[in-house]
C-alpha positions as CSV (number, residue, x, y, z in Angstrom):
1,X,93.2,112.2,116.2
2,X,89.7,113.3,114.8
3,X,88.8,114.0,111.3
4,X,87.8,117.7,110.5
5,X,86.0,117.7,107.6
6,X,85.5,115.8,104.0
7,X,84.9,117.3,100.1
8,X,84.0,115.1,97.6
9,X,84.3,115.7,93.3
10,X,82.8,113.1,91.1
11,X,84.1,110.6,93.7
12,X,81.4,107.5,93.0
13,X,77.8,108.7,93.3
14,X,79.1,112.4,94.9
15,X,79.0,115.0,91.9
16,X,80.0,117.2,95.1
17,X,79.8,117.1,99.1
18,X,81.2,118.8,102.1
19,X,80.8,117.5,105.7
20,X,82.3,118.6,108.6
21,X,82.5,115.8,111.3
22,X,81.8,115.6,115.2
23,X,84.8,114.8,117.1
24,X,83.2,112.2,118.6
25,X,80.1,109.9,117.6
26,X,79.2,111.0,113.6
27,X,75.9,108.7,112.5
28,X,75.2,108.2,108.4
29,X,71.6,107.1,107.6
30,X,69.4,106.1,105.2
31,X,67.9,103.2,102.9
32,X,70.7,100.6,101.3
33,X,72.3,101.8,98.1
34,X,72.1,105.4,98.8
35,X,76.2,106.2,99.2
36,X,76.4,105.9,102.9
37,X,79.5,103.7,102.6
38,X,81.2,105.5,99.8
39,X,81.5,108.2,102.5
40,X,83.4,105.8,104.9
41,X,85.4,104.8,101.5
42,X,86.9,107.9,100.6
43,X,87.9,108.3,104.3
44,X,89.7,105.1,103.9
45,X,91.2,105.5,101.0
46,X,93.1,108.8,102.2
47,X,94.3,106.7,105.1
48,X,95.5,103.7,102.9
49,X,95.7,105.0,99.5
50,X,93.5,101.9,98.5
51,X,90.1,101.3,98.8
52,X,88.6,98.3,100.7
53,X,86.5,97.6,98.0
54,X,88.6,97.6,94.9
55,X,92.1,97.7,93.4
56,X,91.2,99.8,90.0
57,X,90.9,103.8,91.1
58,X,88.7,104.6,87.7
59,X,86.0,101.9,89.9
60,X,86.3,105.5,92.2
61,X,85.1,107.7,89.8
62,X,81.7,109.0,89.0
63,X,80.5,107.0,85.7
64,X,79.9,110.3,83.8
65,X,83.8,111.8,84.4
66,X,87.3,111.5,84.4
67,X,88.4,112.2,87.3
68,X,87.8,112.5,91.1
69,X,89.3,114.3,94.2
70,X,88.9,113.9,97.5
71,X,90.0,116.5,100.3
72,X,90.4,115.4,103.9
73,X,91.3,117.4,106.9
74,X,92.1,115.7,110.5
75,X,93.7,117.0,113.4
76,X,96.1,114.6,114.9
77,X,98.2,115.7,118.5
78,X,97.3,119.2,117.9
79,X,98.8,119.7,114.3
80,X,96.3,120.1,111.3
81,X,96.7,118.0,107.9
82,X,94.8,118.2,104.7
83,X,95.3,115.6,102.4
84,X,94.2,116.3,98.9
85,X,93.8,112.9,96.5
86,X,93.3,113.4,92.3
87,X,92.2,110.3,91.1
88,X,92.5,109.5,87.3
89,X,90.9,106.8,85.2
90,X,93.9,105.9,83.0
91,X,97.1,107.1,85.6
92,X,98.6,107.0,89.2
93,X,96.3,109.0,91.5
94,X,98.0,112.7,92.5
95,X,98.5,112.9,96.1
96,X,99.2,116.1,98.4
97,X,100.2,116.5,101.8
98,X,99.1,120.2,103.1
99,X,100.2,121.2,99.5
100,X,103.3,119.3,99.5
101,X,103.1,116.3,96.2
102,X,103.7,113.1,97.8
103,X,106.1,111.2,96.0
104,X,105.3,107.7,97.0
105,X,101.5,106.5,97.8
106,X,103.2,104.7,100.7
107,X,104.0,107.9,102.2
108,X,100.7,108.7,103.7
109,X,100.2,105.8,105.8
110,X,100.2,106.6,109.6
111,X,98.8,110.2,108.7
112,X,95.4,109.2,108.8
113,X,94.8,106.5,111.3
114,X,91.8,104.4,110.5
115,X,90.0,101.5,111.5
116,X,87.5,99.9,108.8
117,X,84.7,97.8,110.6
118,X,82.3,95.9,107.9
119,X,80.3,92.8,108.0
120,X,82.7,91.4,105.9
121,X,84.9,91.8,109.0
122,X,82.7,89.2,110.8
123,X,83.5,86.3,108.8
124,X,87.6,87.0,109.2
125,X,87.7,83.7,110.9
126,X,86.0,81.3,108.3
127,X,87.7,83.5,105.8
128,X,90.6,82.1,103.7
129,X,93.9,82.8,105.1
130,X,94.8,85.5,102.5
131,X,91.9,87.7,104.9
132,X,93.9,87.2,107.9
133,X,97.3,88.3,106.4
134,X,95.3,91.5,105.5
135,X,94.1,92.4,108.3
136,X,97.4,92.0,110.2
137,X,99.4,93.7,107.4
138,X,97.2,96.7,107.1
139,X,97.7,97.2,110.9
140,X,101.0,97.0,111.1
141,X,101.5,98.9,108.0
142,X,99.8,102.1,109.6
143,X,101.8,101.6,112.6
144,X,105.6,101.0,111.0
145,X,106.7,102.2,107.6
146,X,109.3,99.9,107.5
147,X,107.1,97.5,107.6
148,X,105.0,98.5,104.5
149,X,107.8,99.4,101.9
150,X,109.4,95.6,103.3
151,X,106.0,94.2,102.6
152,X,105.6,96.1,99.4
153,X,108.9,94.9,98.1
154,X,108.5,91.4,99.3
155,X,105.2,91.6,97.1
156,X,107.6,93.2,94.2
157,X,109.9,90.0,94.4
158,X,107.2,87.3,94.7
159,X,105.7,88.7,91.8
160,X,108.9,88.9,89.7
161,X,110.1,85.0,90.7
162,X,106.8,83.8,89.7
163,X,107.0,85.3,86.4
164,X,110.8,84.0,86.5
165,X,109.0,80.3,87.3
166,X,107.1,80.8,84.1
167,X,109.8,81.7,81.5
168,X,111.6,78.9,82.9
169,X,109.8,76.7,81.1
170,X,110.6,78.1,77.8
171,X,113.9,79.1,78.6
172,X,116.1,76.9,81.4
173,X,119.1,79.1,81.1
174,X,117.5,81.3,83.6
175,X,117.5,78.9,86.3
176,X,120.6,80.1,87.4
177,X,118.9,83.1,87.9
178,X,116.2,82.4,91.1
179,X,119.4,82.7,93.4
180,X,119.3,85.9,93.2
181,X,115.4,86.6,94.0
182,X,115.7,84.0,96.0
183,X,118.4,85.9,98.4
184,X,116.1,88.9,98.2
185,X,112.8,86.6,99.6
186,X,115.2,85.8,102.8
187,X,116.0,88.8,103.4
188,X,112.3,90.5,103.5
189,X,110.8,87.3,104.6
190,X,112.6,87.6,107.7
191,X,111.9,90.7,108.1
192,X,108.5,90.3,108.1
193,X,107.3,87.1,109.5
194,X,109.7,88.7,113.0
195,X,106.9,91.8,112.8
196,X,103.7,89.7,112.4
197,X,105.2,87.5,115.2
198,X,105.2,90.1,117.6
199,X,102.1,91.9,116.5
200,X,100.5,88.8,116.9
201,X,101.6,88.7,120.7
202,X,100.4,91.7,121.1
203,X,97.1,90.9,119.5
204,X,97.2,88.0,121.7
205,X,97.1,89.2,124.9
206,X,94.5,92.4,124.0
207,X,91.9,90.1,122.5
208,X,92.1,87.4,125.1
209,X,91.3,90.3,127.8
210,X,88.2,91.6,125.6
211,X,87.1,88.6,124.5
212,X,86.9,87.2,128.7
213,X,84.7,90.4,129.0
214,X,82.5,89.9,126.1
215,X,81.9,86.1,127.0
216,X,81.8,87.3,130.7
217,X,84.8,84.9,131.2
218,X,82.8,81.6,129.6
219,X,85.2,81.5,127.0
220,X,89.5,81.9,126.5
221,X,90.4,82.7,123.1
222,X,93.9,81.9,122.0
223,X,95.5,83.4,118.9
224,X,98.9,82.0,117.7
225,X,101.2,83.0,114.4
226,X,100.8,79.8,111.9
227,X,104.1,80.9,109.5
228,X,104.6,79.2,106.2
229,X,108.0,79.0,107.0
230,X,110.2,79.1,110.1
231,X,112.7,82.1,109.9
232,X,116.0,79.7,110.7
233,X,114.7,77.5,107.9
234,X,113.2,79.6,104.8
235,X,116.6,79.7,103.0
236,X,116.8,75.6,102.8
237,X,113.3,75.0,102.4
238,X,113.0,77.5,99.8
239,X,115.8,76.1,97.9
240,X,114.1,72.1,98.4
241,X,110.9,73.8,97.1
242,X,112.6,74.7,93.7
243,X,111.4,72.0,91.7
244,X,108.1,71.8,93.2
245,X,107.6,75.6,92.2
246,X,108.6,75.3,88.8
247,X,106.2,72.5,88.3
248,X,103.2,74.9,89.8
249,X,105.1,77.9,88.4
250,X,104.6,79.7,91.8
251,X,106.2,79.9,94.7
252,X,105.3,77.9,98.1
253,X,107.7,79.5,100.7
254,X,107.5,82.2,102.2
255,X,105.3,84.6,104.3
256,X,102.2,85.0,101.7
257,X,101.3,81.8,103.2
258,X,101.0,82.6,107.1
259,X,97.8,82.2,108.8
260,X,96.6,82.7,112.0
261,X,95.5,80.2,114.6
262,X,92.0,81.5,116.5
263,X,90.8,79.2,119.3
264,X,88.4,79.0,121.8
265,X,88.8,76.9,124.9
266,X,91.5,75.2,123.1
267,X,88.9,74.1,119.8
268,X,89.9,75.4,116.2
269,X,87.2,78.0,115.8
270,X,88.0,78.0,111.4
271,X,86.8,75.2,111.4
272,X,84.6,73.4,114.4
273,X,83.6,76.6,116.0
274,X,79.7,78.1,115.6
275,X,78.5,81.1,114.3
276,X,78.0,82.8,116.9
277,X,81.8,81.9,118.0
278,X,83.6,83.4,114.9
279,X,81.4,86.8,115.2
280,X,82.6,87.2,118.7
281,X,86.3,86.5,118.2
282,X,85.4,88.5,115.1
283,X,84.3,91.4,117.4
284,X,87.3,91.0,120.0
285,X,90.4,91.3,116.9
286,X,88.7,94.8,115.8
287,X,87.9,96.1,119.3
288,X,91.5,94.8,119.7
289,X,92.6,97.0,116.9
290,X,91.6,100.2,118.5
291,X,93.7,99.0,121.7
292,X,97.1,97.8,119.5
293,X,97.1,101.6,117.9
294,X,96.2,103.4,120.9
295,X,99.3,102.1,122.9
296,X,101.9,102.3,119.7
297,X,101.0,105.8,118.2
298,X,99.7,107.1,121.9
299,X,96.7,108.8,120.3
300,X,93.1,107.2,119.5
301,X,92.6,105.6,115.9
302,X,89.3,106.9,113.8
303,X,86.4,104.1,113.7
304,X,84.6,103.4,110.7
305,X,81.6,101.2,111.3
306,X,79.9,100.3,108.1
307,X,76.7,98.7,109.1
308,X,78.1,96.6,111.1
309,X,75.0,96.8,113.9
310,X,72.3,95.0,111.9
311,X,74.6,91.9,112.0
312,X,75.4,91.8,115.7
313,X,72.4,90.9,118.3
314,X,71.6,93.6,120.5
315,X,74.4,92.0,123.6
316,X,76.9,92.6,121.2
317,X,75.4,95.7,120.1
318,X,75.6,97.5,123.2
319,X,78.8,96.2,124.1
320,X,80.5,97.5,120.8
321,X,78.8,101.1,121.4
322,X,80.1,100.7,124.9
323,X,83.8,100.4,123.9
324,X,83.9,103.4,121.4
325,X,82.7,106.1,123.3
326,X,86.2,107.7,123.9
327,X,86.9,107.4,119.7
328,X,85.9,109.6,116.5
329,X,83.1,107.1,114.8
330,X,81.4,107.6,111.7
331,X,78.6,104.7,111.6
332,X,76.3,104.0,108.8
333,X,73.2,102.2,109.1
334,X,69.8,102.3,107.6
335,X,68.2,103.7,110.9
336,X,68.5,105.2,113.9
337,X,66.2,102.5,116.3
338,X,68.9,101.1,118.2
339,X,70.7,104.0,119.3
340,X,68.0,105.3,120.6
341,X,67.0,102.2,122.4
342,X,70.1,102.1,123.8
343,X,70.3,105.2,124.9
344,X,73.6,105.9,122.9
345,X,74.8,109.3,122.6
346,X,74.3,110.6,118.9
347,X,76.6,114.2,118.4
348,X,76.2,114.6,115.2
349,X,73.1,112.8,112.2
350,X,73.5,112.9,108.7
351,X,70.6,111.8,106.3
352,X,72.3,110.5,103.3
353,X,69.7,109.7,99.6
354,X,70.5,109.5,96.2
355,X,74.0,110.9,96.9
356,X,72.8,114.0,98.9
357,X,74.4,114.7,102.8
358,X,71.8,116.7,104.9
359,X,73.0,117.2,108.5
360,X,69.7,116.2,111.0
361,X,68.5,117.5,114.5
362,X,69.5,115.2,116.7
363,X,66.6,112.9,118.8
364,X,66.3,112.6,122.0
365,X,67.9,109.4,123.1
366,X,67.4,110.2,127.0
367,X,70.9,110.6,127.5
368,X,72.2,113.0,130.2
């Protein structure tokens, strides 16, 4: 798939902006704080519905108006979509499908197949464990809807037993109640730590592949699921974790707590490994990313690479540039030095200042 081209409305510093995109490498340039990765935002937010950046869609609206839209057209296996998103300060945002109102947000996912890259990204394996979960649930969620609305019910129910947990102090009648969200946690708990245990095999044995090549075979990294609960276990443990819950007033069991186990050579990297280590393995589980939705969907992801280069030395740099030159990418970064050293084909070179897009001649970067 490959995205066709972008308009912009009062969407963050954008009073208005059309691009049309190069099927293949798309470059965004310019000094910091200029609205490079808004660009990369809205992009992301007609993939998701959400924003990487914030939960609150009035935070996507220019500061002088009420509203925003954002139009995005991609071609994906030869069919053409244009997804058209009205966002509004005070109520739901207004999505459209090639004209068509889409009922539920959740509805889009898998249209728009996207893969975010920050340098936020690069610290997923010091991160807390509630950065792991994302990044495996926004995965699977563009790959199987199922997955989502489970996970977005799941979320539902945990929300509504914790505010149970709470009036339970004030009222102990309802105690008889939790059995009845507590049935309901099984069920999509189940559900959902049997999908992040097999996307996690699958993650597995991609990254351990890429990250022998990147290390040049110095290094094995190992990933393994880390559940908060075994399935054959969550109903008793969540019932022996009653009292403990209503004490905290939240509850303990279940699949919000999962992590992810990241090793190297059979060491912890969360917590003994350097650096240098974590960016790596960092590097592999998003090069990884682009592998897992190739083989599921059969068709190449879009890469969104949000200055990501001035944090990576310049082996890592090439060998990232290397593995996306069969994908859509839409880079930003604040110049143009190291694609040129590198000799990295540039298709298409947007200057973007002040909240102004003005397409550049490419340079010559001695490619053939």
């Amino acid at each position: 798939m490959f995205i066709k081209s972008l308009e912009l409305e009062n969407y963050r510093n954008y009073k208005e902006l059309n691009m049309e995109f190069d099927k293949n490498t798309n470059i965004l340039y310019g000094d910091n704080a200029q609205g490079k990765t808004n660009i990369l935002e809205s992009i992301y937010v007609c993939g998701t519905t959400k924003s990487h950046r914030t939960n609150k869609d009035k935070e996507l609206i220019n500061f002088e108006k009420d509203e925003s839209h954002i139009r995005l057209s991609v071609e994906k296996n030869d069919i053409s979509y244009r997804i058209d998103m009205h966002i509004k300060k005070n109520k739901p945002k207004g999505i459209a499908l090639n004209g068509v109102p889409v009922k539920k947000a959740s509805d889009l996912y898998g249209i728009v197949n996207c893969i975010f890259f920050s340098p936020e990204d690069l610290y997923i394996i010091k991160s807390g464990p509630s950065e792991r979960r994302r990044f495996t649930d926004v995965i699977i969620s563009q790959l199987d809807k199922v997955y989502l609305e489970d996970l977005i019910s799941y979320n539902k129910i945990i929300d509504n037993r914790n505010k149970l947990l709470k009036d339970i102090q004030t009222n102990n009648s309802l105690r008889e109640t939790l059995d009845v969200w507590d049935m309901q946690l099984c069920d999509y708990g189940k559900r959902i730590i049997n999908k992040r245990k097999e996307f996690i095999k699958d993650l597995k044995s991609i990254s351990k592949e890429i990250h022998h090549r990147i290390t040049g075979g110095e290094e094995i990294l190992d990933i393994e699921y880390e559940p908060n609960v075994d399935v054959d276990n969550i109903e008793k443990d969540l019932f022996l974790s009653r009292d403990r819950d209503l004490i905290n007033r939240s509850t303990s069991v279940g699949p919000h707590r999962d992590d992810m186990i990241i090793m190297i050579n059979d060491v912890d990297i969360r917590k003994y490994g350097s650096q240098g280590q974590q960016r790596t393995a960092a590097l592999s589980l998003k090069l990884s990313e682009i592998e897992l939705v190739k083989n599921k969907i059969n068709t190449m992801p879009v890469l969104l690479l949000d200055d990501v280069l001035s944090e990576l030395d310049s082996k890592r740099q090439t060998l990232l540039l290397e593995s996306i030159s069969e994908i859509q990418t839409i880079i930003t970064c604040t110049g143009l030095d190291e694609f040129i050293k590198n000799r990295f084909n540039l298709d298409k070179i947007f200057r973007v200042e002040s909240g102004r897009v003005s397409e550049e001649i490419k340079p010559d970067t001695g490619r053939i």
